[in-house]
PDB file of N, CA, C and O in Angstrom:
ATOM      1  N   UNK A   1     -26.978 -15.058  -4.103  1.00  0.00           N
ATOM      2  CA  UNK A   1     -26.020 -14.882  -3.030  1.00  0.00           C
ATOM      3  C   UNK A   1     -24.713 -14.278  -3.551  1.00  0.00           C
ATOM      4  O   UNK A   1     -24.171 -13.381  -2.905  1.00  0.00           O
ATOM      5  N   UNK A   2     -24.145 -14.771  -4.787  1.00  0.00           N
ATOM      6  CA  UNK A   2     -22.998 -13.842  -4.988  1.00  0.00           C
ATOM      7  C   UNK A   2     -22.955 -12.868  -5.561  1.00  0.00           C
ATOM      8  O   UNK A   2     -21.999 -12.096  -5.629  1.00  0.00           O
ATOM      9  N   UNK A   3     -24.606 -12.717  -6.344  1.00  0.00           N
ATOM     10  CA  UNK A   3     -24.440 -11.186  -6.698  1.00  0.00           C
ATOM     11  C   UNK A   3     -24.572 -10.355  -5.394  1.00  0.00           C
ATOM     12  O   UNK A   3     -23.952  -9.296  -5.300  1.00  0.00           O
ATOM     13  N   UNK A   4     -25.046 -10.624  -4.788  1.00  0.00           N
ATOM     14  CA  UNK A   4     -25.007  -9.503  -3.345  1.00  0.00           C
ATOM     15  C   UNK A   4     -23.598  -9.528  -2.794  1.00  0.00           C
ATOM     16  O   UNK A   4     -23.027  -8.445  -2.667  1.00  0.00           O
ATOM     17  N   UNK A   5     -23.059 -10.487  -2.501  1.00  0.00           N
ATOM     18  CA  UNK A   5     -21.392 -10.209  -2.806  1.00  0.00           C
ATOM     19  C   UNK A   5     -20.678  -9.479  -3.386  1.00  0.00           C
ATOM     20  O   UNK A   5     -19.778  -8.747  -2.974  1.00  0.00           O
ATOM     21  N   UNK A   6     -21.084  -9.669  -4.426  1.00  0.00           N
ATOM     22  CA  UNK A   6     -19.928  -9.057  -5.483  1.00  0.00           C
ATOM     23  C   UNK A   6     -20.528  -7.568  -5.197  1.00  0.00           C
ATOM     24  O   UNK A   6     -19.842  -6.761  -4.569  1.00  0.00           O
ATOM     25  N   UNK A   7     -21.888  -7.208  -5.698  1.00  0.00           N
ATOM     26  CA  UNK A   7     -22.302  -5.541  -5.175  1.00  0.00           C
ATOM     27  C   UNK A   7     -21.974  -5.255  -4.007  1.00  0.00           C
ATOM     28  O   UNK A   7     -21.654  -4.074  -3.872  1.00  0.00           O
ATOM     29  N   UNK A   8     -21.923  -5.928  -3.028  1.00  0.00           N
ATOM     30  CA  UNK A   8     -21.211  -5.426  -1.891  1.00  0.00           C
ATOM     31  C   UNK A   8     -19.699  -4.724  -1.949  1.00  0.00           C
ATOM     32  O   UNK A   8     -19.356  -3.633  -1.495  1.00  0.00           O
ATOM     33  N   UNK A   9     -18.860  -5.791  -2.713  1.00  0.00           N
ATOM     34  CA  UNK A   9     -17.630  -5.787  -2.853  1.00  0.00           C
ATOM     35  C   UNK A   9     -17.083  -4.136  -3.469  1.00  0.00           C
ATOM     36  O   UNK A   9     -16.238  -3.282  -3.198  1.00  0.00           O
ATOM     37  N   UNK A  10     -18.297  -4.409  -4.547  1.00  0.00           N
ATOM     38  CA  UNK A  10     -18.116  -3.018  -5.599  1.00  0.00           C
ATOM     39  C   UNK A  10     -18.129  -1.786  -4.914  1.00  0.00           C
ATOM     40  O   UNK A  10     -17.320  -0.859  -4.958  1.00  0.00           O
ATOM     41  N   UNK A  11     -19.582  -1.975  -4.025  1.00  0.00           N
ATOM     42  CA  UNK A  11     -19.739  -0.837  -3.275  1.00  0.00           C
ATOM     43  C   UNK A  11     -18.780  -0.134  -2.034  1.00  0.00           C
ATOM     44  O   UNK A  11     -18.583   1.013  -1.634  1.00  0.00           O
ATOM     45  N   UNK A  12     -18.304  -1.504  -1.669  1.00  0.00           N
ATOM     46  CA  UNK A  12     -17.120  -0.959  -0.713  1.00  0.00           C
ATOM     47  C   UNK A  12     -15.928  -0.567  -1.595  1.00  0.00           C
ATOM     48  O   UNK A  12     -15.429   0.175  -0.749  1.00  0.00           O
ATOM     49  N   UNK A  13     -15.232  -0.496  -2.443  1.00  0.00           N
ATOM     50  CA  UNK A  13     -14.730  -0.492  -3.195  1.00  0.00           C
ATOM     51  C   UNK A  13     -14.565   1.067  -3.477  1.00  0.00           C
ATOM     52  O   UNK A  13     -13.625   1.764  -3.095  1.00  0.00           O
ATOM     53  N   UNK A  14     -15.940   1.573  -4.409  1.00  0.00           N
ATOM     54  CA  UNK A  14     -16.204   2.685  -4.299  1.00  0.00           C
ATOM     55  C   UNK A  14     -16.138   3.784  -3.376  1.00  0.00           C
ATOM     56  O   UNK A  14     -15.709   4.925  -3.546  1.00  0.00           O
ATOM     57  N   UNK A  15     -16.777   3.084  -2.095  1.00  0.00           N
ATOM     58  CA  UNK A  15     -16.268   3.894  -0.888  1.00  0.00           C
ATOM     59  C   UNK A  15     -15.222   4.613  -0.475  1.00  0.00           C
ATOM     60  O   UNK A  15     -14.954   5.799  -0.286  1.00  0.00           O
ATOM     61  N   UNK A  16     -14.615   3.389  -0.371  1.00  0.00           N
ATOM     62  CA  UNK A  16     -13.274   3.558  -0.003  1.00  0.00           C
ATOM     63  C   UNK A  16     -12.312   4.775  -1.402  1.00  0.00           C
ATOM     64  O   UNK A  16     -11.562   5.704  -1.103  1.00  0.00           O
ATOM     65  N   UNK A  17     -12.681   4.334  -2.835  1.00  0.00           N
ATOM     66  CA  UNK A  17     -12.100   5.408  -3.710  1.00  0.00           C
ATOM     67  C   UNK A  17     -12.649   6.686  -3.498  1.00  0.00           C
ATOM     68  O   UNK A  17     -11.972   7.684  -3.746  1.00  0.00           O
ATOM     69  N   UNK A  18     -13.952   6.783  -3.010  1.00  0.00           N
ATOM     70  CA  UNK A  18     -14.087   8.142  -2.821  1.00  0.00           C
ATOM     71  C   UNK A  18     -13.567   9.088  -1.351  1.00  0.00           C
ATOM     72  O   UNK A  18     -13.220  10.267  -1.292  1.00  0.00           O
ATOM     73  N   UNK A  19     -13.661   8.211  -0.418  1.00  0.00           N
ATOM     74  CA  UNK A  19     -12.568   8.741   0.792  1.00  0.00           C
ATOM     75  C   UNK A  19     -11.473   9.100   0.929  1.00  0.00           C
ATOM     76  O   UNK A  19     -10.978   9.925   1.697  1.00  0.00           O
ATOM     77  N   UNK A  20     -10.894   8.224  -0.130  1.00  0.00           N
ATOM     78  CA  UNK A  20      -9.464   8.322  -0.554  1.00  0.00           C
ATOM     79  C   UNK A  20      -9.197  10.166  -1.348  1.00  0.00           C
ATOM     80  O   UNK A  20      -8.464  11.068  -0.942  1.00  0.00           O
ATOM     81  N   UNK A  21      -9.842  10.141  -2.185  1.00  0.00           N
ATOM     82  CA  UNK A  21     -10.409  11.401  -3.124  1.00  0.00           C
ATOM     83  C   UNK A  21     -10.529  12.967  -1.975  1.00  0.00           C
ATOM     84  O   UNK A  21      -9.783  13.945  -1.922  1.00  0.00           O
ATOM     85  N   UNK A  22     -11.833  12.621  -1.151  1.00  0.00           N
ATOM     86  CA  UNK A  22     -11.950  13.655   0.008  1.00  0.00           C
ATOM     87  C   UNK A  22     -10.348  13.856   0.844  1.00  0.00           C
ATOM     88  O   UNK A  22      -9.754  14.920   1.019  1.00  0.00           O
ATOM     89  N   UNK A  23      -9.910  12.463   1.271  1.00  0.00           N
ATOM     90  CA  UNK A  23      -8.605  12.744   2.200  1.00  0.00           C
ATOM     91  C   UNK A  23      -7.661  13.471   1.415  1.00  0.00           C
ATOM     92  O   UNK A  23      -6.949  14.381   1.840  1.00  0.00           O
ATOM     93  N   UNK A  24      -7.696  12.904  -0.078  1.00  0.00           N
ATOM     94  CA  UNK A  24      -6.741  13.921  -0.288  1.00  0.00           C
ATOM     95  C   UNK A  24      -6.581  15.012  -0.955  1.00  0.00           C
ATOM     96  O   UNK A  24      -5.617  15.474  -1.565  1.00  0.00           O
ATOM     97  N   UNK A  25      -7.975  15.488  -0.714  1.00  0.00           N
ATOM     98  CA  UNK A  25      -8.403  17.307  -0.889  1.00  0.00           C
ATOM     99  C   UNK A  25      -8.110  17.839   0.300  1.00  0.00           C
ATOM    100  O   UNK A  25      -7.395  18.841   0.297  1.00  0.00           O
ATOM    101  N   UNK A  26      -8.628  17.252   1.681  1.00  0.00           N
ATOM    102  CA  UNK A  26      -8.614  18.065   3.007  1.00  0.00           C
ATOM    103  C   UNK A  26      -7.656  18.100   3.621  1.00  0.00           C
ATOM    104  O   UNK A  26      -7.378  18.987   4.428  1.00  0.00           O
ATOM    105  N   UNK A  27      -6.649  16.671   3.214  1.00  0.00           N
ATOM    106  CA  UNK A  27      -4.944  16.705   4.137  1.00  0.00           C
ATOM    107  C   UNK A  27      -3.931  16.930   3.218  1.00  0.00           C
ATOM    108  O   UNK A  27      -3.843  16.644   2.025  1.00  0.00           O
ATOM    109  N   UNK A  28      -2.803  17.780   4.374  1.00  0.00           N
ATOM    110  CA  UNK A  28      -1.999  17.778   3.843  1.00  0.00           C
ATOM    111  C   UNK A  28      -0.966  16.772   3.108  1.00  0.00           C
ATOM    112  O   UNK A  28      -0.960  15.589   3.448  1.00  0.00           O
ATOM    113  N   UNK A  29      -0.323  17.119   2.366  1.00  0.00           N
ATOM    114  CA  UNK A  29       0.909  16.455   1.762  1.00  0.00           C
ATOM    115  C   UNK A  29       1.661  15.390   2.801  1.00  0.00           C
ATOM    116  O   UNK A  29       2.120  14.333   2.365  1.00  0.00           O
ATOM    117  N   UNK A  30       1.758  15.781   4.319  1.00  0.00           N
ATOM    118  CA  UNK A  30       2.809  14.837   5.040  1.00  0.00           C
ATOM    119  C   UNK A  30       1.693  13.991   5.266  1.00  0.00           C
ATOM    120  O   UNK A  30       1.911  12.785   5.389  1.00  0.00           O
ATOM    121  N   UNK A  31       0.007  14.622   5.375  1.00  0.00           N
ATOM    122  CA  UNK A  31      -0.585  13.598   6.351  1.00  0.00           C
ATOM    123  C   UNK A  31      -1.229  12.527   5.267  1.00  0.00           C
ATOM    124  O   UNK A  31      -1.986  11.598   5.551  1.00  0.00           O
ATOM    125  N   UNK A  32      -0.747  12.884   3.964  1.00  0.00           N
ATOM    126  CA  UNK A  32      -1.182  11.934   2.667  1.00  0.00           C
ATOM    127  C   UNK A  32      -0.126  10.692   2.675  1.00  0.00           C
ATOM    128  O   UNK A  32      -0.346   9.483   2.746  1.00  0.00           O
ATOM    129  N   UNK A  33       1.119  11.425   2.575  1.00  0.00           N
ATOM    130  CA  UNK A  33       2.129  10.531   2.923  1.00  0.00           C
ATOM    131  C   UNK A  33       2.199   9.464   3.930  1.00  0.00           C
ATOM    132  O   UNK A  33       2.128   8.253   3.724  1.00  0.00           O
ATOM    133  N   UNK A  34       2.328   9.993   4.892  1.00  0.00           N
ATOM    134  CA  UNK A  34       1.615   8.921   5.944  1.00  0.00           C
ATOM    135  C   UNK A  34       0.890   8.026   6.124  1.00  0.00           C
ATOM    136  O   UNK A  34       1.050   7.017   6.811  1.00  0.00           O
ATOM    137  N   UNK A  35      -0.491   8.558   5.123  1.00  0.00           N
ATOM    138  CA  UNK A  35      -1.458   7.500   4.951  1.00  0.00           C
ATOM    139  C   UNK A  35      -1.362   6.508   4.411  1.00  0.00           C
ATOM    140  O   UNK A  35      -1.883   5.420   4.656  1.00  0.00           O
ATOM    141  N   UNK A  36      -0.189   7.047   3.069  1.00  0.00           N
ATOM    142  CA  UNK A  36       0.060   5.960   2.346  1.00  0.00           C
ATOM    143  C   UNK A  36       1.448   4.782   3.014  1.00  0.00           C
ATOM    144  O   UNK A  36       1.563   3.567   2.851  1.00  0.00           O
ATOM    145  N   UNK A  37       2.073   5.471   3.553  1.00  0.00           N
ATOM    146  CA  UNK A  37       2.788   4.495   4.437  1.00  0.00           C
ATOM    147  C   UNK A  37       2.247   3.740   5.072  1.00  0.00           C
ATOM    148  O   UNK A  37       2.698   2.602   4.941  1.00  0.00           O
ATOM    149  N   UNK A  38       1.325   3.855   5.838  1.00  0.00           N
ATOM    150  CA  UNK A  38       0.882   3.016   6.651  1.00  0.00           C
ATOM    151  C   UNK A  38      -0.166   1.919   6.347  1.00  0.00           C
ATOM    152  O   UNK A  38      -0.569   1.007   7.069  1.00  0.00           O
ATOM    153  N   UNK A  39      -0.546   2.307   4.890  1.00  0.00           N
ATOM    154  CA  UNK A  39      -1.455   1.337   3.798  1.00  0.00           C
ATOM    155  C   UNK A  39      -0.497   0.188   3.508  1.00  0.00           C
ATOM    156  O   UNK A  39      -0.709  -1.013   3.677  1.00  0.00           O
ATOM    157  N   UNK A  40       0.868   0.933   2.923  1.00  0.00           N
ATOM    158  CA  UNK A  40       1.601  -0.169   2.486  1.00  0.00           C
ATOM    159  C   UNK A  40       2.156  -1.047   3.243  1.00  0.00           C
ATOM    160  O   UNK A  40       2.401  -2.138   2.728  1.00  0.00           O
ATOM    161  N   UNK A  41       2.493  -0.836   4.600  1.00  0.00           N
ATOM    162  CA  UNK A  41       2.763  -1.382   5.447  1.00  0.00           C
ATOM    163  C   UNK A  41       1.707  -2.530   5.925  1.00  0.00           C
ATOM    164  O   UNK A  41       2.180  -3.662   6.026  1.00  0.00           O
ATOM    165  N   UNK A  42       0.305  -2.351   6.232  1.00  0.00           N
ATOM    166  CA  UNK A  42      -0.293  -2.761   6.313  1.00  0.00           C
ATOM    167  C   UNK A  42      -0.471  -3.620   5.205  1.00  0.00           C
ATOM    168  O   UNK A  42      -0.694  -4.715   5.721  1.00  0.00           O
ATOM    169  N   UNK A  43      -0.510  -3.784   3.652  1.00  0.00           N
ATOM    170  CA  UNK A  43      -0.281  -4.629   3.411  1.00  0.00           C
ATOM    171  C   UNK A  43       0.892  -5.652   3.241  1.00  0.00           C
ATOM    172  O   UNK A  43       0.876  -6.859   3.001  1.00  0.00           O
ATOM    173  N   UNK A  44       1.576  -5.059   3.379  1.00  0.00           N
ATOM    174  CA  UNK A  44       2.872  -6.197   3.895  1.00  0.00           C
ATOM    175  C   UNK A  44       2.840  -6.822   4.732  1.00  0.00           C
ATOM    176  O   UNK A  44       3.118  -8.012   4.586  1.00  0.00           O
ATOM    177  N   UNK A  45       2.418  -6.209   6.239  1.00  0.00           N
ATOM    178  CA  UNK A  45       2.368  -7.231   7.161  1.00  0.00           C
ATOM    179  C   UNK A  45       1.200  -8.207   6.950  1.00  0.00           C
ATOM    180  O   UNK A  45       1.197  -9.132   7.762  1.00  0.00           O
ATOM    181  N   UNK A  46       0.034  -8.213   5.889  1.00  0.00           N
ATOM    182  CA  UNK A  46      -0.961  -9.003   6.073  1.00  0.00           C
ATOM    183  C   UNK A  46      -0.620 -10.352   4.756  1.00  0.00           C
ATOM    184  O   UNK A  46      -1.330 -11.357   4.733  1.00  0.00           O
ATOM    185  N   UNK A  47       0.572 -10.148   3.717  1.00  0.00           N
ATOM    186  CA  UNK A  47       1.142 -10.798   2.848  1.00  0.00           C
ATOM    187  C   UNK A  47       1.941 -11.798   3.675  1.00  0.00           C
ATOM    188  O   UNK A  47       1.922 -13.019   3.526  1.00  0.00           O
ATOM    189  N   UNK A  48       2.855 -10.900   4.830  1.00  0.00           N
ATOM    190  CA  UNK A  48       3.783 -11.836   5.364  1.00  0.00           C
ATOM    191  C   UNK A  48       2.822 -12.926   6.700  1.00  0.00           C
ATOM    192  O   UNK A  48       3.062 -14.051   7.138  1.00  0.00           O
ATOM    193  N   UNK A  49       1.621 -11.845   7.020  1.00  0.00           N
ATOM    194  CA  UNK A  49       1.072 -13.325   7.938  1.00  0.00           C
ATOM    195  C   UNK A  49       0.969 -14.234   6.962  1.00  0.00           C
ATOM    196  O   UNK A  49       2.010 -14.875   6.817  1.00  0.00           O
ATOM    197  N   UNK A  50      -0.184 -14.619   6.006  1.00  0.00           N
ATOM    198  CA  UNK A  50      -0.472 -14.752   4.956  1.00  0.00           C
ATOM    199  C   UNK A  50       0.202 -16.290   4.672  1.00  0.00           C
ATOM    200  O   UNK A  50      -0.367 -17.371   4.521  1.00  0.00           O
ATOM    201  N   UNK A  51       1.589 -15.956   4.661  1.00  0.00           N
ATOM    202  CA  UNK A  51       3.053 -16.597   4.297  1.00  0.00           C
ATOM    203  C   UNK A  51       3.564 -17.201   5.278  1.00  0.00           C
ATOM    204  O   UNK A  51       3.433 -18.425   5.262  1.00  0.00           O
ATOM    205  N   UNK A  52       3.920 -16.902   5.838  1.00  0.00           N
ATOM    206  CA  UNK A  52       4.305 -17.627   7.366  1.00  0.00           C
ATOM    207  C   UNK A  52       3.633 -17.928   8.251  1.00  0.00           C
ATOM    208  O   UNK A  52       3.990 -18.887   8.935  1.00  0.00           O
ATOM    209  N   UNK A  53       2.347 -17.189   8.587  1.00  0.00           N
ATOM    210  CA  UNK A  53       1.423 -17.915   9.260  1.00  0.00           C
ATOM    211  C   UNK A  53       0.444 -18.984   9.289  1.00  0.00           C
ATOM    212  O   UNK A  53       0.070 -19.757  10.171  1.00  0.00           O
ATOM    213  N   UNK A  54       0.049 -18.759   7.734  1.00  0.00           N
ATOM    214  CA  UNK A  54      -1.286 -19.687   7.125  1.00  0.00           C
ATOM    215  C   UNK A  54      -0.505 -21.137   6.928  1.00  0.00           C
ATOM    216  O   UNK A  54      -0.612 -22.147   7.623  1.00  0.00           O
ATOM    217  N   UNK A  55       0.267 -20.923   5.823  1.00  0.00           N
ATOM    218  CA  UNK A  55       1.379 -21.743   5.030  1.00  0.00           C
ATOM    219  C   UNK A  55       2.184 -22.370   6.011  1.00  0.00           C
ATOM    220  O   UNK A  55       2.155 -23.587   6.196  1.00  0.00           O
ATOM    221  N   UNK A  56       3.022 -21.457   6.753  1.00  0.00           N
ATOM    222  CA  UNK A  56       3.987 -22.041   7.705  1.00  0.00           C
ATOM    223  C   UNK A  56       6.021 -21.980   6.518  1.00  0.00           C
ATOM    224  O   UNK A  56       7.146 -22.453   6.676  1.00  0.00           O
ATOM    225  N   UNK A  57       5.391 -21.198   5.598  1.00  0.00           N
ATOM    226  CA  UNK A  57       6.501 -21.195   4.620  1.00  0.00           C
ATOM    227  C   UNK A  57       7.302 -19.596   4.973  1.00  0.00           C
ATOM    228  O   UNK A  57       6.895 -18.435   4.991  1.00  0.00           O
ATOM    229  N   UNK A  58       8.626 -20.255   5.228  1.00  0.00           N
ATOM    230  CA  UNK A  58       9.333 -18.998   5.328  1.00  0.00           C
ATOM    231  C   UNK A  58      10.134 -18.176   3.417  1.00  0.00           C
ATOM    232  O   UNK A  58      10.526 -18.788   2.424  1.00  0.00           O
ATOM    233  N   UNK A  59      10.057 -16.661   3.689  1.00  0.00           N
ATOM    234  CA  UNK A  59      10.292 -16.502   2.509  1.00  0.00           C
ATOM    235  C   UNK A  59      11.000 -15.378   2.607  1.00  0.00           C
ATOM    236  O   UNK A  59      10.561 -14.478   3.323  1.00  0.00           O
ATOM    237  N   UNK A  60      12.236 -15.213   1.905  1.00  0.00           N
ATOM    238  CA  UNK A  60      12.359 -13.778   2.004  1.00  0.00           C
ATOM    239  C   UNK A  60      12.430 -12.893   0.495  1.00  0.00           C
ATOM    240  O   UNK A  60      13.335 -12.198   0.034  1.00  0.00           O
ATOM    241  N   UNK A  61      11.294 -13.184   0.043  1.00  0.00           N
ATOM    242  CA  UNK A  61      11.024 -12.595  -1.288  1.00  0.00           C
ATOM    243  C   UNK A  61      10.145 -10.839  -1.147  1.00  0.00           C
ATOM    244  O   UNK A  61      10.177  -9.791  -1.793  1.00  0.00           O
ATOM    245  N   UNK A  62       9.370 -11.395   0.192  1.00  0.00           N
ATOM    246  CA  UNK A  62       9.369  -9.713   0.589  1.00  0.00           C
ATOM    247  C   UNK A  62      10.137  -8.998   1.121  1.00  0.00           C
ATOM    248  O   UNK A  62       9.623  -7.956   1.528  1.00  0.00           O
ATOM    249  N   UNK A  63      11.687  -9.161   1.387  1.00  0.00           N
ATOM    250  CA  UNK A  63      12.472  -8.131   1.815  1.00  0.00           C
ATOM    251  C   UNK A  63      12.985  -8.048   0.755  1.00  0.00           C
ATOM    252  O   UNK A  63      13.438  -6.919   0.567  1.00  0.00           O
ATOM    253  N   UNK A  64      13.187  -8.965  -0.337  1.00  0.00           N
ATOM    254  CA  UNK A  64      13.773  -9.035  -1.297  1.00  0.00           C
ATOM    255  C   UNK A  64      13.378  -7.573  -2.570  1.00  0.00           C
ATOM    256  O   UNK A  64      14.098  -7.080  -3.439  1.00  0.00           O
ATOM    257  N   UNK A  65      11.573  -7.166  -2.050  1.00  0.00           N
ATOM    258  CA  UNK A  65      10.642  -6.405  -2.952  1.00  0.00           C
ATOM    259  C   UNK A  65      10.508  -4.739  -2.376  1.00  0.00           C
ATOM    260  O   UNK A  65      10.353  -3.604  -2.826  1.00  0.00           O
ATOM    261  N   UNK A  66      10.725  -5.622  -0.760  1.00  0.00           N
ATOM    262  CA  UNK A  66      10.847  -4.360  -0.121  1.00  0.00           C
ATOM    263  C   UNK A  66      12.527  -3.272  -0.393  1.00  0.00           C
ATOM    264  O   UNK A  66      12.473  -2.047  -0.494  1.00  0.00           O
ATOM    265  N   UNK A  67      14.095  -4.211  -0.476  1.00  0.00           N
ATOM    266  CA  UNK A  67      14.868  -3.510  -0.869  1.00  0.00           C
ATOM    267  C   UNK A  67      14.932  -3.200  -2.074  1.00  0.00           C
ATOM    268  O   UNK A  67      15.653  -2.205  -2.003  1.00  0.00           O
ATOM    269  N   UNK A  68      14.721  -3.321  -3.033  1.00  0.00           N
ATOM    270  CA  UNK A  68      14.365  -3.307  -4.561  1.00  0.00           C
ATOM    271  C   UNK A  68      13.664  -1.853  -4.569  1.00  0.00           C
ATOM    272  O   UNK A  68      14.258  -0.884  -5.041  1.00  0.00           O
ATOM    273  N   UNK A  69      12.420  -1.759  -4.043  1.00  0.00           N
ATOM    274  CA  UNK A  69      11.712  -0.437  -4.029  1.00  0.00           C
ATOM    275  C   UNK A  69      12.298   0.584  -2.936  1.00  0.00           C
ATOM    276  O   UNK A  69      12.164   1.793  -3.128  1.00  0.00           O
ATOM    277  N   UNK A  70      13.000   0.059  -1.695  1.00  0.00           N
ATOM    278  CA  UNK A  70      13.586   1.165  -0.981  1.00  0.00           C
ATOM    279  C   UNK A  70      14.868   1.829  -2.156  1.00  0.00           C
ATOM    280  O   UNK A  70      14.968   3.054  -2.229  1.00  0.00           O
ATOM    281  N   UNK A  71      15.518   1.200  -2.768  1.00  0.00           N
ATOM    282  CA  UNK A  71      17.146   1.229  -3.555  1.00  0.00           C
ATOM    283  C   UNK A  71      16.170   1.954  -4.940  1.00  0.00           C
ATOM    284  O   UNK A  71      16.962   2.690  -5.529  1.00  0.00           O
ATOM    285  N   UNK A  72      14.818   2.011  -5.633  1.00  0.00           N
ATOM    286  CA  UNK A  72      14.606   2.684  -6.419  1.00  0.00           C
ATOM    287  C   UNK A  72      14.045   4.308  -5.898  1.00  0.00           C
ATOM    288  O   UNK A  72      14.295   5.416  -6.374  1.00  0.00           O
ATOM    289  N   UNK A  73      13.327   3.964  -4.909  1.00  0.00           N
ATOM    290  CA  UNK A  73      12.876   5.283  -3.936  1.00  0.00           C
ATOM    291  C   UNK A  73      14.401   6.236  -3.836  1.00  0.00           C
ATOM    292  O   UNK A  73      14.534   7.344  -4.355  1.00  0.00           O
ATOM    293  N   UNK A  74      15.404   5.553  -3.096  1.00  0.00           N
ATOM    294  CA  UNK A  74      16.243   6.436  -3.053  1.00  0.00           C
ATOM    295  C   UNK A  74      16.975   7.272  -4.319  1.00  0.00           C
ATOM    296  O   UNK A  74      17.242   8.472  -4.252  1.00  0.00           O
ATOM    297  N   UNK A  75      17.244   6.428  -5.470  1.00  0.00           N
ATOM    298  CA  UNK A  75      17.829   6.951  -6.493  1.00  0.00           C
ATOM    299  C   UNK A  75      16.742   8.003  -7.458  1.00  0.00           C
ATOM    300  O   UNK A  75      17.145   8.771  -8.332  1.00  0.00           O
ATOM    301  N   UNK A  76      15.467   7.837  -7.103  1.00  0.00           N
ATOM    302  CA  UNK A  76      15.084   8.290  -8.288  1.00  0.00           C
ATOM    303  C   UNK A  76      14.765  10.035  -7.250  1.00  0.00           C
ATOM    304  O   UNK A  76      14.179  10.987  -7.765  1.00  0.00           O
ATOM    305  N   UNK A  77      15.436  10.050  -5.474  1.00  0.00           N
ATOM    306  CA  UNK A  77      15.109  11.413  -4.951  1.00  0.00           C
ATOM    307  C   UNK A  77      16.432  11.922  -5.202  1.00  0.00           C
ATOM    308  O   UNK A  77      16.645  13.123  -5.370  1.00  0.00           O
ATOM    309  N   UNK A  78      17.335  11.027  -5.231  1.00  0.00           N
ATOM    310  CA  UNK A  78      18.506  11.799  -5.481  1.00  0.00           C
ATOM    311  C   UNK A  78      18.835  12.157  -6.888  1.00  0.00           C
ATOM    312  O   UNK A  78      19.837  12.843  -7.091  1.00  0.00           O
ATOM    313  N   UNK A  79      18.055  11.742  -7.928  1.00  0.00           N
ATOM    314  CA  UNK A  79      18.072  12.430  -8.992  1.00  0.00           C
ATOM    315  C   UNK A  79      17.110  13.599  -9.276  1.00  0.00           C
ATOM    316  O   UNK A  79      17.003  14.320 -10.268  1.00  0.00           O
ATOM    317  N   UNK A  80      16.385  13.568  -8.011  1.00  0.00           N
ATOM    318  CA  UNK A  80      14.940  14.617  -7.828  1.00  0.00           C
ATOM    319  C   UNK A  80      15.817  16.251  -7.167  1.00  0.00           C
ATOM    320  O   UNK A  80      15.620  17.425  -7.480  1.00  0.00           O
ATOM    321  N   UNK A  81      16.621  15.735  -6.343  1.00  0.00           N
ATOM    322  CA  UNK A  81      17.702  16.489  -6.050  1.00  0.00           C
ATOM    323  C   UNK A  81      18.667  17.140  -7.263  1.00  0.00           C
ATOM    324  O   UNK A  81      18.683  18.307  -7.654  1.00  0.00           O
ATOM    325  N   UNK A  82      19.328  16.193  -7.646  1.00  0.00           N
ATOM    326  CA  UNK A  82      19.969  16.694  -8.323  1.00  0.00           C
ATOM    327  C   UNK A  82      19.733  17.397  -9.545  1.00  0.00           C
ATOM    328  O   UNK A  82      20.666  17.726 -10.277  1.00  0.00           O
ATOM    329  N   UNK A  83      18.112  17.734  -9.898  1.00  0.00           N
ATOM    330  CA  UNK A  83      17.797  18.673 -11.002  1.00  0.00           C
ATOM    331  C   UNK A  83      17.113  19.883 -10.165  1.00  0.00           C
ATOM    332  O   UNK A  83      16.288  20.474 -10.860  1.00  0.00           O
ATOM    333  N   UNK A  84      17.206  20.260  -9.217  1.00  0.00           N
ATOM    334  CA  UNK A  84      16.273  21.336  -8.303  1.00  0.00           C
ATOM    335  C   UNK A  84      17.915  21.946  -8.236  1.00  0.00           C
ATOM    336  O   UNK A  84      18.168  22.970  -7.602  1.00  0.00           O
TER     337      UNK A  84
END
């Protein structure tokens, strides 16, 4: 029973890396971007049910991760800027 699990697991796994691979031969740059926004998002909101829903524990260690990476995103375009 859990090896059919786990090969399952693998196999979806795989899947999914190779879709990933095709999407981002056939789309463009914004519609890659996008995709990936909406991945990360998606896992955030399924961390914060996760957290507050399951648990019932409030936290703000994900806004805490989320400004941390918005405040490195920004500096490292404005230094992307400032060598172009």
């Amino acid at each position: 029973m859990k090896k059919n699990k786990l090969l399952f697991n693998i196999s979806l796994i795989v899947i999914a890396l190779v879709g990933l691979f095709f999407l981002n031969i056939y789309l463009d740059n914004y519609q890659v971007t996008i995709i990936n926004l909406c991945a990360i998002y998606i896992i955030l909101a399924l961390s914060m049910n996760l957290i507050n829903g399951f648990t019932g524990l409030f936290s703000l260690g994900h806004a805490g991760f989320m400004a941390i990476g918005a405040y490195t995103v920004a500096i490292l375009t404005m230094l992307q800027q400032l060598r172009k």
